[in-house]
NUZAPA-987228 format. One line per 10 residues: their letters; for each residue x, y, z of N, C-alpha, C. Coordinates in Angstrom, 3 decimals, decimal comma. Last residue first. Layout:
<sites>
a) X:Y:Z:X:Y:Z:X:Y:Z ~ ...;
</sites>
This chain:
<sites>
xxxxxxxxxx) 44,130:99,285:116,018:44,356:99,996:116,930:44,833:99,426:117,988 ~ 42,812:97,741:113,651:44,612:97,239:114,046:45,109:98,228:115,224 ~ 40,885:98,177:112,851:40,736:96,888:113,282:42,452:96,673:113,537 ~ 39,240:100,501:112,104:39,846:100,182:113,138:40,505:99,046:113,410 ~ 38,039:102,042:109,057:39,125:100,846:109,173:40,049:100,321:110,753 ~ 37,687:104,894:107,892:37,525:103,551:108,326:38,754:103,006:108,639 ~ 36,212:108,029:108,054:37,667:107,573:108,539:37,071:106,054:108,525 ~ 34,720:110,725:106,074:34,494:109,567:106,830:35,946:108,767:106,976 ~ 34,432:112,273:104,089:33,589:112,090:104,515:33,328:111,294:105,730 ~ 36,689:115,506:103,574:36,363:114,194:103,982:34,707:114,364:104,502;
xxxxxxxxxx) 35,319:116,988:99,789:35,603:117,267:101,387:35,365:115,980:102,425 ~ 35,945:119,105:96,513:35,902:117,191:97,869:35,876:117,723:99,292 ~ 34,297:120,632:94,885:34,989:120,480:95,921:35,083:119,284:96,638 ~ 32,421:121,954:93,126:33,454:121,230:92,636:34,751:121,171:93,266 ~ 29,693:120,068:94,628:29,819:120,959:93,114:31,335:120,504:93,088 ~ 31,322:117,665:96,625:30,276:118,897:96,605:30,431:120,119:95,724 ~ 32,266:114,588:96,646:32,515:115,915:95,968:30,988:116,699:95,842 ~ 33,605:112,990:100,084:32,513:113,462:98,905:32,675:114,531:97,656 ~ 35,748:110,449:101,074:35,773:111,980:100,565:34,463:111,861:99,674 ~ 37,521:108,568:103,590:36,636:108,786:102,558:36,547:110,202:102,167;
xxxxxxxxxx) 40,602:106,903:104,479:39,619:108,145:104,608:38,747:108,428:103,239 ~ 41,773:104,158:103,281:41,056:104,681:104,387:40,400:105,828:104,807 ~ 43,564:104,560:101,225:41,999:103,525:100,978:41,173:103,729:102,211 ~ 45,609:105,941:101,954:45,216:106,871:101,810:43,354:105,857:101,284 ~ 45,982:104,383:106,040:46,438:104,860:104,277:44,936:105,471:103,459 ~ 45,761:104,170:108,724:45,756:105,221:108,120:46,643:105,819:106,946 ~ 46,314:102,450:110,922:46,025:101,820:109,872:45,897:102,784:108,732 ~ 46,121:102,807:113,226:47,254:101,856:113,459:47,340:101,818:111,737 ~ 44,897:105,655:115,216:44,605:105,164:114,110:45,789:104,231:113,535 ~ 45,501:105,457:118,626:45,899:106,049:117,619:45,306:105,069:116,285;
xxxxxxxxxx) 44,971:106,989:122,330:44,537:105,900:120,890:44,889:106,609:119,594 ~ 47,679:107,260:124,166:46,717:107,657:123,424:46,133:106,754:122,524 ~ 49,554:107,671:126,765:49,132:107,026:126,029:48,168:107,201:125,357 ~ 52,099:109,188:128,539:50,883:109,778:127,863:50,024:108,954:126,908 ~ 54,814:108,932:128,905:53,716:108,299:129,845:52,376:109,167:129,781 ~ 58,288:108,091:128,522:57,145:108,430:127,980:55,783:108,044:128,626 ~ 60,249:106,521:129,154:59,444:108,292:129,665:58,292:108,406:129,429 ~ 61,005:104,857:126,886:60,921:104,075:128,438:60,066:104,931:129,115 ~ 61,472:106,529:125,018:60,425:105,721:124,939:59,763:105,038:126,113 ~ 63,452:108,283:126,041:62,302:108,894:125,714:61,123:107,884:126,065;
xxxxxxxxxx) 65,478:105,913:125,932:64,904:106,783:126,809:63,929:107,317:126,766 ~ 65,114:105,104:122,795:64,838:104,556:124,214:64,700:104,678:125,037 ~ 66,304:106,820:120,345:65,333:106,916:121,518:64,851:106,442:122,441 ~ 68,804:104,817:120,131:68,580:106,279:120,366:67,748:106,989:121,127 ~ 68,069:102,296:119,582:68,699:102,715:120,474:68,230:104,037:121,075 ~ 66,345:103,054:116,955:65,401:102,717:118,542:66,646:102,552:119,808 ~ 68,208:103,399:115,598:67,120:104,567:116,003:66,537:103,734:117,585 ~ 69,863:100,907:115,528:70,134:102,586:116,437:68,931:103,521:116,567 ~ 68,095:99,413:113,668:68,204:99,044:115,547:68,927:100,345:116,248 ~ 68,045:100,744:111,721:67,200:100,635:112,402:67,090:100,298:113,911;
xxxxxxxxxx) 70,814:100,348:111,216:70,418:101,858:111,259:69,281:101,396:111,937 ~ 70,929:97,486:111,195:71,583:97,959:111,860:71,070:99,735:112,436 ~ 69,221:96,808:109,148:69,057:96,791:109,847:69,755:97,425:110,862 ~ 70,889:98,321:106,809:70,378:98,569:107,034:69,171:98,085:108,429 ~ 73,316:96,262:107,071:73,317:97,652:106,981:72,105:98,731:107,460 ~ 71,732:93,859:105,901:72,324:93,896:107,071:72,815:95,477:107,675 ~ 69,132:94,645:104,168:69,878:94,052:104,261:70,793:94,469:105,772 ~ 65,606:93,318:103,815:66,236:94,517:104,387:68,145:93,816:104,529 ~ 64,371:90,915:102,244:63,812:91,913:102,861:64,577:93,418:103,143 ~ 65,537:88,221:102,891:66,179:88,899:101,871:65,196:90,650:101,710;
xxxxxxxxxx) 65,166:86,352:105,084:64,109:86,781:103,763:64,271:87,410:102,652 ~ 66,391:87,435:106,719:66,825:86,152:106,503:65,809:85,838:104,751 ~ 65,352:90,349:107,696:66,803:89,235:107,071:67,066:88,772:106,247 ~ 62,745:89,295:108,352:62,788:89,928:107,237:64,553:90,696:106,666 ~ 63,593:88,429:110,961:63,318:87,644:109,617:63,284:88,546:108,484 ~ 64,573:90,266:112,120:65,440:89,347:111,904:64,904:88,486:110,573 ~ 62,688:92,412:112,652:64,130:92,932:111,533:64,530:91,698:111,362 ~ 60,864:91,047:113,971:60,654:91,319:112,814:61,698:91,057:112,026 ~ 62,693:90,511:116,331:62,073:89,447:115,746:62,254:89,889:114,400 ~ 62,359:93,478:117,285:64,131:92,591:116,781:63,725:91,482:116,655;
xxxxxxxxxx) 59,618:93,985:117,633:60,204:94,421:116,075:61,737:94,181:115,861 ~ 59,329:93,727:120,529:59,036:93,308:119,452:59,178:92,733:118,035 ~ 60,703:96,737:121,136:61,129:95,507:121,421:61,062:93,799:120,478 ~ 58,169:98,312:120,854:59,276:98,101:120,190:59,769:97,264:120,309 ~ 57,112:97,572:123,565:56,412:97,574:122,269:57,643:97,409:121,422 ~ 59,129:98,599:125,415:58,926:97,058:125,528:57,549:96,983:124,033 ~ 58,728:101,254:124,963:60,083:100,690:124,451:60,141:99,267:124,418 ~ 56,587:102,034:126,129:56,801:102,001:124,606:58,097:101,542:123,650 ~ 55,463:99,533:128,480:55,977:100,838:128,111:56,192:100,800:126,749 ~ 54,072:97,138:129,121:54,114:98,377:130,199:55,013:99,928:129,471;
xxxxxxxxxx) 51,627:96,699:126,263:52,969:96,674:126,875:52,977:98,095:128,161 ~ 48,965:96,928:125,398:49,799:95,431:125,629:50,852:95,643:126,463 ~ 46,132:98,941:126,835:47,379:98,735:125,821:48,195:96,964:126,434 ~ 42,885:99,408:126,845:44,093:98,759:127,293:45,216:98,321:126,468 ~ 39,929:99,980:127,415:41,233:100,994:126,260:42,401:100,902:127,206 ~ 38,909:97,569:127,880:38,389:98,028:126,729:39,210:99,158:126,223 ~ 40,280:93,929:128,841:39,932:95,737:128,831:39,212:96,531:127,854 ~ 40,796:92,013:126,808:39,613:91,844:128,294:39,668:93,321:128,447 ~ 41,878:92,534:124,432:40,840:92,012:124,328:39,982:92,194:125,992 ~ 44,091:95,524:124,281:44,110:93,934:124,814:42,053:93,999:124,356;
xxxxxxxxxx) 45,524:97,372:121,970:45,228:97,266:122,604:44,783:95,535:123,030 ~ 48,824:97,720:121,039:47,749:97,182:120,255:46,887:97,189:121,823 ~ 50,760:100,259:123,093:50,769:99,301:121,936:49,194:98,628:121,617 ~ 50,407:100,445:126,428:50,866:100,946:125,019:50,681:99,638:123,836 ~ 48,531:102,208:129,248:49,928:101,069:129,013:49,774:101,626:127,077 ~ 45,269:103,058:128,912:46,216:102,770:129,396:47,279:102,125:129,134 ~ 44,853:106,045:126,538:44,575:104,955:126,983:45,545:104,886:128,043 ~ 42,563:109,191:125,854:43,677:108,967:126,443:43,631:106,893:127,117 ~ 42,058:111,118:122,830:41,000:110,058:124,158:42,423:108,982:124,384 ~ 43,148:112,617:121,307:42,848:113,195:122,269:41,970:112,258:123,566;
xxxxxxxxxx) 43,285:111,318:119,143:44,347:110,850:119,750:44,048:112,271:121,217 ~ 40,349:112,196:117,764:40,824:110,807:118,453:42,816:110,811:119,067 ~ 41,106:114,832:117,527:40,067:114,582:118,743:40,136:113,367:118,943 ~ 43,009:114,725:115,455:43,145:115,393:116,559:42,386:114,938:117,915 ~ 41,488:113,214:113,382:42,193:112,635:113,841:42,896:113,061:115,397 ~ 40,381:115,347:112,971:39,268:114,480:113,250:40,225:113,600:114,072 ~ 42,209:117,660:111,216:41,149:118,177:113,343:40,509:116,687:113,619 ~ 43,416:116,033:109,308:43,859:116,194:110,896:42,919:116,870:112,218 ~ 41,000:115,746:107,663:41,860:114,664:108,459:42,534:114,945:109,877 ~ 41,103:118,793:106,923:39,526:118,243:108,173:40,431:116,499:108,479;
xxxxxxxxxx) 43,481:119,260:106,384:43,416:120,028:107,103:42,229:119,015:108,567 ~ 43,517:117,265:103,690:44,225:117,081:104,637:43,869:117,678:106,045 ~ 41,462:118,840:102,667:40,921:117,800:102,872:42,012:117,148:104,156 ~ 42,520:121,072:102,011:41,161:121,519:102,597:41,059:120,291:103,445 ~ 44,767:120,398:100,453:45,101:121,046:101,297:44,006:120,626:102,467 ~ 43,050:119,790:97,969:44,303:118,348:98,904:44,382:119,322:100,323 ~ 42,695:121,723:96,831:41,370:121,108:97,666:42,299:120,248:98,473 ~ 44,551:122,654:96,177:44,274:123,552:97,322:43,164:122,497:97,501 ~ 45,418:121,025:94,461:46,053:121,015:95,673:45,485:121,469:96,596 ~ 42,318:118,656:93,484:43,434:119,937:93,185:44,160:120,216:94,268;
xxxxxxxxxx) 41,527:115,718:92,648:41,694:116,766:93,689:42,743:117,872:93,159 ~ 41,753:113,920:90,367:40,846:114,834:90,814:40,576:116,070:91,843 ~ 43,109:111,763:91,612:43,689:112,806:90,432:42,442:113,596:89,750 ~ 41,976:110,809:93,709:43,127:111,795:94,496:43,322:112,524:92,751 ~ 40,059:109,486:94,274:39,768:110,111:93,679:40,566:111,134:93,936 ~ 40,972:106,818:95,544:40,102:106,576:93,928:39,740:108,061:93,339 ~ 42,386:107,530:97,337:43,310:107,073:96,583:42,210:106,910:94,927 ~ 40,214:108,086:99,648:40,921:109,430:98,895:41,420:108,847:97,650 ~ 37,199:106,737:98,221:38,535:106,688:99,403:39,146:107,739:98,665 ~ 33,982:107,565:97,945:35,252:107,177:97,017:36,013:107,246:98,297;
xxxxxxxxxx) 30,919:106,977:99,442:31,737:107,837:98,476:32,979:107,291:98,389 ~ 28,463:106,189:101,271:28,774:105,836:100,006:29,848:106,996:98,804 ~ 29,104:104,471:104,468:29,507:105,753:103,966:29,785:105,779:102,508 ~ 27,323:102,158:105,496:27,807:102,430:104,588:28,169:103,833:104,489 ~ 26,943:101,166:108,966:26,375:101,920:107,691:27,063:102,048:106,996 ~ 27,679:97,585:110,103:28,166:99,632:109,975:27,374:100,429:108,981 ~ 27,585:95,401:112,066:27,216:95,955:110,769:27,372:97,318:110,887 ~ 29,668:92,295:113,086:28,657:93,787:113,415:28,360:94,143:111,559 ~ 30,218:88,849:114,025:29,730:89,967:113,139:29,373:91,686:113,559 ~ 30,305:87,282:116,041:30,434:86,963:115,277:30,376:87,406:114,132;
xxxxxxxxxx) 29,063:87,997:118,816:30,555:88,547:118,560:31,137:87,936:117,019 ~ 27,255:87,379:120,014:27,821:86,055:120,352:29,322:86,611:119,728 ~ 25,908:89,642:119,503:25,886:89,426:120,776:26,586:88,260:121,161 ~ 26,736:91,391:116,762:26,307:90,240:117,635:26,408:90,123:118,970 ~ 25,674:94,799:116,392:26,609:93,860:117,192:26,356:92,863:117,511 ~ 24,817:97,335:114,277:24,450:95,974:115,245:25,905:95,345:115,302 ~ 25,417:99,826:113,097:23,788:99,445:112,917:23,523:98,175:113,733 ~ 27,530:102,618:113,927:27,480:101,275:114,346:25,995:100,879:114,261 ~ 28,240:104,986:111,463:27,501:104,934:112,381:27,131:103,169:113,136 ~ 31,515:105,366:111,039:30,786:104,729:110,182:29,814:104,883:111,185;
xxxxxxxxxx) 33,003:108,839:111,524:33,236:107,475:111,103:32,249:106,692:110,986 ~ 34,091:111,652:112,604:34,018:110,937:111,120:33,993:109,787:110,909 ~ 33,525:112,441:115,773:34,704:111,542:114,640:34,082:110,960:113,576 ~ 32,827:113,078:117,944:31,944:113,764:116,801:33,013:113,371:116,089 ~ 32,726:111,342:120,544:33,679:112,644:120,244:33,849:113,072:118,871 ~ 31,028:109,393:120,227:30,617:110,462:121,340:31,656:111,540:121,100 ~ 31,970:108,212:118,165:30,946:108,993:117,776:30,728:109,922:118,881 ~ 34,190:106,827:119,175:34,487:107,876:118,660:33,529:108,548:118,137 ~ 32,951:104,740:120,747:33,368:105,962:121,199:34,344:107,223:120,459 ~ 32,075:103,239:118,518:31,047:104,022:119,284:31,785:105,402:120,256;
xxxxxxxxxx) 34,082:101,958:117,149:32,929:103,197:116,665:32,470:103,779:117,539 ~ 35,042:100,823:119,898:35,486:102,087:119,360:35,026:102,444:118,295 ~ 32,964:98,643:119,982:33,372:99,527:120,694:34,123:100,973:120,194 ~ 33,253:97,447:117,873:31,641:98,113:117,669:32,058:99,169:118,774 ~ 35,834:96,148:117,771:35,168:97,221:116,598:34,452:97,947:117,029 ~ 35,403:94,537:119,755:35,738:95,263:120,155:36,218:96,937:118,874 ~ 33,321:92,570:118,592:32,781:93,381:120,107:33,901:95,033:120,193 ~ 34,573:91,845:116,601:33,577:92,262:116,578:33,431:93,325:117,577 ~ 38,257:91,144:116,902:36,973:91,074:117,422:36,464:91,962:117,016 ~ 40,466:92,750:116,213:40,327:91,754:115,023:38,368:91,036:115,575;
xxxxxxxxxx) 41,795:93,670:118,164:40,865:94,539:117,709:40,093:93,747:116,306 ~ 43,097:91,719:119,398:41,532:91,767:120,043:40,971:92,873:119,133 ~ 44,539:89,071:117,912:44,444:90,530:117,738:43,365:91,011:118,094 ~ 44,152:86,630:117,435:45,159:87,066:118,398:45,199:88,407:118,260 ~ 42,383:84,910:115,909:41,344:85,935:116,791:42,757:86,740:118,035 ~ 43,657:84,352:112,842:43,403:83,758:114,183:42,480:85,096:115,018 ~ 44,609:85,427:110,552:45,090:85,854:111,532:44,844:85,332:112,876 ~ 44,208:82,367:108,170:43,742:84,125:108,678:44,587:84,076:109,958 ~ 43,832:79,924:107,239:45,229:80,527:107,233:45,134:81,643:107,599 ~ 41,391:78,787:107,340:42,500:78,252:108,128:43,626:79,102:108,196;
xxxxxxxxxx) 38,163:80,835:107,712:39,521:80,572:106,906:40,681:80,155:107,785 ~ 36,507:81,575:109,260:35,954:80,597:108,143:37,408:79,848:107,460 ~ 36,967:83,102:111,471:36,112:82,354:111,440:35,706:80,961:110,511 ~ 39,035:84,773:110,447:39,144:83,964:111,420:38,196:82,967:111,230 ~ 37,497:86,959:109,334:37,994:86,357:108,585:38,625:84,832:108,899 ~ 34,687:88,777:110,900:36,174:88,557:111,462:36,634:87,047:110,307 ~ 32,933:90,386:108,997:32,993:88,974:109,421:34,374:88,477:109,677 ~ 30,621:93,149:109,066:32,162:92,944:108,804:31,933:91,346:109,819 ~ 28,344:94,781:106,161:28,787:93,649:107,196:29,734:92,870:107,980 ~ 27,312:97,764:105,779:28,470:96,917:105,403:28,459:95,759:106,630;
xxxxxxxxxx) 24,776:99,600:103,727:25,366:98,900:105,340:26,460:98,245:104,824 ~ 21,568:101,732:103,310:23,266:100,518:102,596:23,989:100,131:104,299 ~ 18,701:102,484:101,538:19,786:102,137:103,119:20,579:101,405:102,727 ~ 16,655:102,691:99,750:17,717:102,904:99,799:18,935:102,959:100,740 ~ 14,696:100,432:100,226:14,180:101,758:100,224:15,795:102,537:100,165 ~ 15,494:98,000:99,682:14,931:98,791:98,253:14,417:100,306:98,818 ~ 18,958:98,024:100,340:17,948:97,393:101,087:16,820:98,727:99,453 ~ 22,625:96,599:100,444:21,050:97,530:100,121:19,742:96,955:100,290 ~ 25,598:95,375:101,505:23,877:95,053:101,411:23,534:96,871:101,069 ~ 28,918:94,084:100,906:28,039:95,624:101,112:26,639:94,701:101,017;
xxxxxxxxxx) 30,425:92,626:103,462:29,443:92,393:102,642:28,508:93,659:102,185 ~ 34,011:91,921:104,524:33,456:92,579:104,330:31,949:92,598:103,222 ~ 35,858:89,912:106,685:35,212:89,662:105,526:34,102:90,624:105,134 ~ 38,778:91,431:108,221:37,388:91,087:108,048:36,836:90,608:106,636 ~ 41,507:91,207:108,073:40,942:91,217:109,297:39,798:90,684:108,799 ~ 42,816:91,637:105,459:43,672:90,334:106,614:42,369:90,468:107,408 ~ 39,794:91,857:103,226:41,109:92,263:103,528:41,279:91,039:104,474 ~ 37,625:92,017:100,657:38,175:90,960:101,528:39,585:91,118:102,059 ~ 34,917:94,048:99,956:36,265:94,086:100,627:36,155:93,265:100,851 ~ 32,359:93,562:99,387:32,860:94,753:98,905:34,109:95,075:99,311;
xxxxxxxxxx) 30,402:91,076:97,539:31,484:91,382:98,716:32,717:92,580:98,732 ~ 27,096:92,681:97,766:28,303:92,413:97,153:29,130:91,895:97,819 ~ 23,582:93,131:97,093:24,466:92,818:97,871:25,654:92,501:96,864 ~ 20,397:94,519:96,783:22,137:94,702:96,006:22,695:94,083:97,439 ~ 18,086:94,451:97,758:17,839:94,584:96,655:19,460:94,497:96,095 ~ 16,172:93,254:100,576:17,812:93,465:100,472:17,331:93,614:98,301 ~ 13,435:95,446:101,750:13,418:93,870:100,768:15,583:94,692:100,505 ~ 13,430:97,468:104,156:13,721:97,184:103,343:14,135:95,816:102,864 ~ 15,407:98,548:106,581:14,163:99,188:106,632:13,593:98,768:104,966 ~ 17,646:97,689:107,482:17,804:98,696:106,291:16,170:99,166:105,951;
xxxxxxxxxx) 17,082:95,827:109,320:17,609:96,904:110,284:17,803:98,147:108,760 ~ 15,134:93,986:108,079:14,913:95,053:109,376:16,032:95,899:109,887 ~ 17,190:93,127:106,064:15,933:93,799:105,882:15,071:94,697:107,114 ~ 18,992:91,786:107,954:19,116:93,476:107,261:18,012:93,654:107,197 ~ 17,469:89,413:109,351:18,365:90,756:110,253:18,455:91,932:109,470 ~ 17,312:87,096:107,475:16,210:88,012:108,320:16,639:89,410:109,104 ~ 20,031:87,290:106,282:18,707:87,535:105,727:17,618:87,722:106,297 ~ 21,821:86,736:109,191:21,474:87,973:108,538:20,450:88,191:107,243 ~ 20,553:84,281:109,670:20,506:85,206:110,334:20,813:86,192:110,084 ~ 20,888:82,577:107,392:19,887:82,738:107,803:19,562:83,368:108,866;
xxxxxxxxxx) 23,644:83,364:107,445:23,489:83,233:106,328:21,781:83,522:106,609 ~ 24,624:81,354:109,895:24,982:83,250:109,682:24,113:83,632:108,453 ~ 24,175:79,057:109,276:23,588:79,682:110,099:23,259:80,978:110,201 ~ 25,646:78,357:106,916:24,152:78,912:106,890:23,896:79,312:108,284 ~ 28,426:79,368:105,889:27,820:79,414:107,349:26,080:79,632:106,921 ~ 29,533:78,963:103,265:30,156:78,681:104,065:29,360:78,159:105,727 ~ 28,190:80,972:102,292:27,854:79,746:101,700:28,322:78,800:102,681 ~ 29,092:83,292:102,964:27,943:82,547:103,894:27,632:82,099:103,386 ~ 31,221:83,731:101,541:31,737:83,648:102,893:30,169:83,064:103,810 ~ 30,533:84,157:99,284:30,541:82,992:99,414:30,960:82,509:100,860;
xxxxxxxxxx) 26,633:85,230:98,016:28,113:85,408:99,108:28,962:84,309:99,474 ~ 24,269:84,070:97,281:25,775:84,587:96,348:26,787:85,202:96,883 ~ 22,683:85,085:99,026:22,832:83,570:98,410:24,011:83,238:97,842 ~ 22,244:87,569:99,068:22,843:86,984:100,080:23,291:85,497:99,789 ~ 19,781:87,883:97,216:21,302:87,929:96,645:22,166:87,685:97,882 ~ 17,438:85,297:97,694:18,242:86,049:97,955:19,414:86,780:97,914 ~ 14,477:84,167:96,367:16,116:84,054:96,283:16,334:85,477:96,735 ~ 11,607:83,337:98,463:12,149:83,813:97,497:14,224:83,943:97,362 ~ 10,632:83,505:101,174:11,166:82,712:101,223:11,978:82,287:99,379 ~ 10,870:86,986:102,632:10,159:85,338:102,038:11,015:84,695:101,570;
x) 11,731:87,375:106,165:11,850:87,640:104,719:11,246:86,482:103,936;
</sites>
């Protein structure tokens, strides 16, 4: 790219990293087919540092930058879905099972980034007082067949998956997942969070089902993250219809 200003310049998460900084200004323009003409930071959530780019022939992309990287107080890299590598992975295998989701444009190879195409339309929540019921209906309906075919790809063991496997759960069972969460209830105690009463009800449910949970021996991948800023929607004349599922990074 020449050697001219770059709106990449004005990111501050790669003010931070020239390295990264001079590797993705040569990198979009070839992979958007295109001089970068709009860049933003279009999300800064817990997991990733998110960069929309355009490119002048009109190609968009999103850049995701495990948040870890730059910032002392982030989540650390203890969450393997919080990796690059292991994002790019499950885009990909949910494209082989025709899943609504971002098309994967690159993967570092050192794991320090991927890039996704942009899916350019509204989340449900920006354009839910617009929807009419029966369209709410239409839209709920294509959520669930998409979501259907992903909890139809079967993992091993349970809970968040692991970093060295690729569809490997944490715990030998679903009750040792749970388990877990008598930390949680405690602080969020002591925090003034939930009161004593009500922990209590909580710790019986999971009494309750524990058996089941211990039985249980069908493991599946499941969407960990599925609010309503997460499924996308287009409007066609004067109909929405999903466009697209984001956001893996807590499976």
């Amino acid at each position: 790219m020449d050697a001219e200003h770059s709106p990449l310049e004005e990111i501050d998460i790669l003010k931070k990293d020239k390295e990264l900084y001079k590797q993705l200004q040569n990198l979009i323009p070839e992979l958007l087919h295109g001089k970068i003409t709009d860049t933003k930071d279009f999300m800064i959530g817990t997991d990733n540092n998110c960069i929309y780019d355009k490119s002048s022939t009109g190609n968009e992309a999103v850049i995701k930058i495990p948040r870890y990287l730059h910032e002392k107080n982030a989540f650390e890299d203890k969450k393997p879905m919080h990796h690059p590598f292991k994002q790019a992975w499950i885009l990909e295998l949910l494209k082989k099972n025709d899943f609504l989701c971002p098309d994967l444009l690159y993967i570092d190879p050192n794991d320090k980034f991927l890039i996704e195409k942009f899916i350019p339309e509204k989340n449900y929540l920006e354009a839910e007082t617009e929807i009419t019921e029966d369209n709410r209906k239409i839209i709920l309906q294509q959520l669930g067949e998409n979501l259907k075919k992903m909890y139809e790809i079967k993992s091993s063991k349970y809970g968040y998956l692991i970093l060295e496997k690729e569809n490997e759960g944490s715990y030998e069972t679903w009750s040792s997942f749970f388990d877990r969460f008598e930390g949680v209830l405690e602080g969020c105690e002591k925090q003034g969070f939930l009161q004593e009463d009500q922990i209590k009800k909580l710790k019986n449910i999971k009494s309750d089902q524990n058996e089941y949970l211990i039985n249980f021996s069908d493991p599946r991948i499941l969407h960990a993250d599925l609010c309503t800023r997460n499924f996308l929607v287009k409007k066609t004349s004067d109909t929405y219809q999903l466009s697209g599922i984001i956001d893996f990074a807590n499976i």
